[in-house]
C-alpha positions as CSV (number, residue, x, y, z in Angstrom):
1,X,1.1,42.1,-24.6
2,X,-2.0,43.2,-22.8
3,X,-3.5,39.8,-22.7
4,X,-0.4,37.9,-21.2
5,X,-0.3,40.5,-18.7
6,X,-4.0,40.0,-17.5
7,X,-3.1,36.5,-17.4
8,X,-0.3,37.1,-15.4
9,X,-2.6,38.9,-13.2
10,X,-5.1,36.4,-12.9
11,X,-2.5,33.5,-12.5
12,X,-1.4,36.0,-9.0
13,X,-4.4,36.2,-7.7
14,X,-5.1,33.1,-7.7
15,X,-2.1,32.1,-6.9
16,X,-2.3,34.6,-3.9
17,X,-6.2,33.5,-2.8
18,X,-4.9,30.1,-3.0
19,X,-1.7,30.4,-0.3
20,X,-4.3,32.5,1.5
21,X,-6.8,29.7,1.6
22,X,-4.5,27.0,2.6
23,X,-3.5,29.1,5.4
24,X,-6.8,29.8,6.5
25,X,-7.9,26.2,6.7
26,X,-4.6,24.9,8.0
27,X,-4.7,27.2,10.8
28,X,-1.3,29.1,10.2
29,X,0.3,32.4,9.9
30,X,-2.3,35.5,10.0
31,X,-5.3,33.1,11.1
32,X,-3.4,30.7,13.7
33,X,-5.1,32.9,16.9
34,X,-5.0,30.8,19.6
35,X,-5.5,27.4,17.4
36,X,-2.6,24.7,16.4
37,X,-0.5,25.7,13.4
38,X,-1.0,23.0,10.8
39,X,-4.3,21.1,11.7
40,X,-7.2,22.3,10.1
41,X,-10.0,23.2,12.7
42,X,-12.2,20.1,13.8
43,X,-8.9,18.0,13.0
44,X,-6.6,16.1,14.9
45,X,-3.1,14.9,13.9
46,X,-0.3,12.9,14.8
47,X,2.6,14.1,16.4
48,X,5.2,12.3,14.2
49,X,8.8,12.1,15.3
50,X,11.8,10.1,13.7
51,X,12.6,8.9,17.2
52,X,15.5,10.5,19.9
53,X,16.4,10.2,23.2
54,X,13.0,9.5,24.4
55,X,12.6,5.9,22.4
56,X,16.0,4.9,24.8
57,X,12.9,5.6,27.7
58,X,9.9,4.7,26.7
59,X,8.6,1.1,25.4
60,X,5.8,2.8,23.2
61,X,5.1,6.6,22.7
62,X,3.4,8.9,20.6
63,X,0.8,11.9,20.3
64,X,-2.1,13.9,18.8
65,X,-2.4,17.7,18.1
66,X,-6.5,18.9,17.4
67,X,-8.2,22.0,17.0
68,X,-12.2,21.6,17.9
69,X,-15.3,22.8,19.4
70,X,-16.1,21.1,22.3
71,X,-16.0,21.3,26.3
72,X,-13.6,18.0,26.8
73,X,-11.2,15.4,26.0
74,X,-10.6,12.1,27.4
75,X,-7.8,9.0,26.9
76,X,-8.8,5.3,28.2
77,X,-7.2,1.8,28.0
78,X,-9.6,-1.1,27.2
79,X,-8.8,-4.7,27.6
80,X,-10.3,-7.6,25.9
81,X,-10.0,-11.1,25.9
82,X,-11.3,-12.3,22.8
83,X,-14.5,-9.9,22.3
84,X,-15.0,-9.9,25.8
85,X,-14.6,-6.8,27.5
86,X,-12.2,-7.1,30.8
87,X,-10.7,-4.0,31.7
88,X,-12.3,-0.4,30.8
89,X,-10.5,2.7,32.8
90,X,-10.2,6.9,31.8
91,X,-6.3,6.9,32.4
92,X,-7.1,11.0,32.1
93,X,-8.8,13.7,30.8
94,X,-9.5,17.8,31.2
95,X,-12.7,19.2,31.1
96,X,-13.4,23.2,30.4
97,X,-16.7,23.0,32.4
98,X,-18.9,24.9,29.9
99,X,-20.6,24.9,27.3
100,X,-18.5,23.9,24.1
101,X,-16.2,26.3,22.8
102,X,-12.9,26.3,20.3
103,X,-10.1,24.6,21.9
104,X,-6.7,23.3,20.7
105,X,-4.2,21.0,22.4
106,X,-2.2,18.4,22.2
107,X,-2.0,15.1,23.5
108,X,1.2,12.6,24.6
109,X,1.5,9.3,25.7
110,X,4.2,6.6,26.6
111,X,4.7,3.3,28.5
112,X,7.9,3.1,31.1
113,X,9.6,-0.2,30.9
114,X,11.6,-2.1,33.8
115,X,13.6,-4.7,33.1
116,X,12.3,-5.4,29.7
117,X,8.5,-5.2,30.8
118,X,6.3,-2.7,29.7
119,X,5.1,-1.1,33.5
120,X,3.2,2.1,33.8
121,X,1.3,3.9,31.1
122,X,1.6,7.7,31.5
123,X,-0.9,10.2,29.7
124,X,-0.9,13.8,29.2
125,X,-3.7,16.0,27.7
126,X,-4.0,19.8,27.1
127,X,-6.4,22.3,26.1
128,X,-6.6,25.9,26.2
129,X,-3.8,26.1,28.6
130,X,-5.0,24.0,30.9
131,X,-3.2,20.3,31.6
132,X,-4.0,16.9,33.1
133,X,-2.3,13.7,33.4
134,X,-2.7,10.4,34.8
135,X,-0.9,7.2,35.2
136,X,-2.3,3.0,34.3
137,X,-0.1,0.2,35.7
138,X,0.1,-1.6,32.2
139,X,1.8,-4.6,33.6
140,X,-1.7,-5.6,35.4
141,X,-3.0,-6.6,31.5
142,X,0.9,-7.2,30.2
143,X,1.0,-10.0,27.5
144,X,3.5,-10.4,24.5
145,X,1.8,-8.8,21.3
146,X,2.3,-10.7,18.0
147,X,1.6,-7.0,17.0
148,X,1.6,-3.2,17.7
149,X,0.9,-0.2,16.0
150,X,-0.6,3.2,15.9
151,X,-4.4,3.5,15.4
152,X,-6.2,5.3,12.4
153,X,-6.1,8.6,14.5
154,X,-1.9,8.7,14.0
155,X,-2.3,8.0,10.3
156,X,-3.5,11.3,9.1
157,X,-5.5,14.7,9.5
158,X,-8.7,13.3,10.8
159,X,-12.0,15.0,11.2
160,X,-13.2,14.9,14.8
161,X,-16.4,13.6,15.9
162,X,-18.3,14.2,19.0
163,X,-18.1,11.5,21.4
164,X,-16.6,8.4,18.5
165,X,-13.5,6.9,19.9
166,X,-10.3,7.2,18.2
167,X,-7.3,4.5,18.5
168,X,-3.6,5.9,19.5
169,X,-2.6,2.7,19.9
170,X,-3.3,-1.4,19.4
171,X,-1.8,-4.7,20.9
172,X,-3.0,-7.9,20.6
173,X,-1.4,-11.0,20.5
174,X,-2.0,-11.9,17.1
175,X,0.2,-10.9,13.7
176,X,-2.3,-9.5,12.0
177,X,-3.3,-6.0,12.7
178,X,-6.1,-3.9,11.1
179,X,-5.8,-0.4,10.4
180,X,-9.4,0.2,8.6
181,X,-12.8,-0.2,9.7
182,X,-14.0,-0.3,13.5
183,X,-11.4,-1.9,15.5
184,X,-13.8,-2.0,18.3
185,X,-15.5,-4.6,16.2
186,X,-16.6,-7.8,18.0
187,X,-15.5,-10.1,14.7
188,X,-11.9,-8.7,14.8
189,X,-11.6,-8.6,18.4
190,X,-12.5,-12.6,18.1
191,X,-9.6,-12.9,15.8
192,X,-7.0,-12.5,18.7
193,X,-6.5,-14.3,22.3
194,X,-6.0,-10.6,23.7
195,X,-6.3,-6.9,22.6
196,X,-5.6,-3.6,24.5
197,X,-6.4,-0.6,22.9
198,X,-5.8,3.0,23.9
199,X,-7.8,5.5,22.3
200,X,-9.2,9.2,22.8
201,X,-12.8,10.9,23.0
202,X,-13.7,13.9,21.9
203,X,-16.6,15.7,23.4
């Protein structure tokens, strides 16, 4: 009887160490602070959402959460035809003006439509309390994409990197889409007649 209950002990405690230590490195409960519930620190996430109200708005939508050390974040569009690079422009970005520290936030996106057409790209990013958002008239690089979809940074938890771009979102006019690999690649921008990609920085 003594055995089984010294098992039963250590079965608890590690039981307990191990809730403990999920909660620890997802960021929730006791040792959340000021950080996002759920993403482990030098993450980011997607926002998932089964759709609502807002996919009756908005032609394409969608969002990152993060928790990281660092001073900023930023969100451009680029615009290539074939490999060649047409159209590069921040769409927005917040800066804390120091020297890095811990930050969480949380980032959204979506493109208006009007009469059909997808019009203006509108950004929002956060961090530490602090806001900025900006605006990109998308129909000045409109084209019908053979494809669309969310880039590696909406596919899981995803350990951030200084200064490496991450993709929110792809269209190109081809039907094959890529979701591995660098997607900034020259080869695979070749494949299609025309690519935009949004992504984010990290720095």
């Amino acid at each position: 009887m003594k055995v089984t209950n010294k098992l039963i002990l250590i079965f608890a405690a590690f039981l307990v160490l191990g809730v403990f230590g999920n909660m620890w490195y997802t960021n929730r409960g006791p040792f959340q602070g000021n950080r996002v519930a759920g993403v482990p620190s030098g993450h980011l996430r997607a926002m998932h959402d089964d759709g609502g109200h807002l996919d009756l708005l908005l032609a394409h939508r969608g969002g990152v959460s993060y928790n990281f050390y660092g001073q900023q974040v930023m969100v451009y569009i680029a615009y290539y035809e074939r490999d060649e690079l047409v159209l590069h422009e921040l769409v927005t970005g917040i800066s804390t003006g120091t020297t890095p520290i811990e930050l969480s936030g949380a980032t959204i996106w979506g493109i208006t439509t009007e009469e059909g057409a997808r019009r203006e790209l509108r950004v929002r990013v956060n961090i530490g309390g602090g806001a900025g958002s900006g605006y990109f008239d998308f129909s000045s690089i409109d084209f019908e994409p053979g494809s669309f979809a969310g880039g590696p940074a909406t596919m899981a938890d995803t350990r951030i990197e200084p200064g490496r771009r991450y993709v929110l979102h792809i269209w190109q006019t081809g039907a094959t889409f890529w979701v591995d690999g660098d997607v900034f690649n020259p080869g695979r921008l070749r494949e299609n007649e025309k690519t935009a990609i949004l992504y984010i920085v990290f720095e």
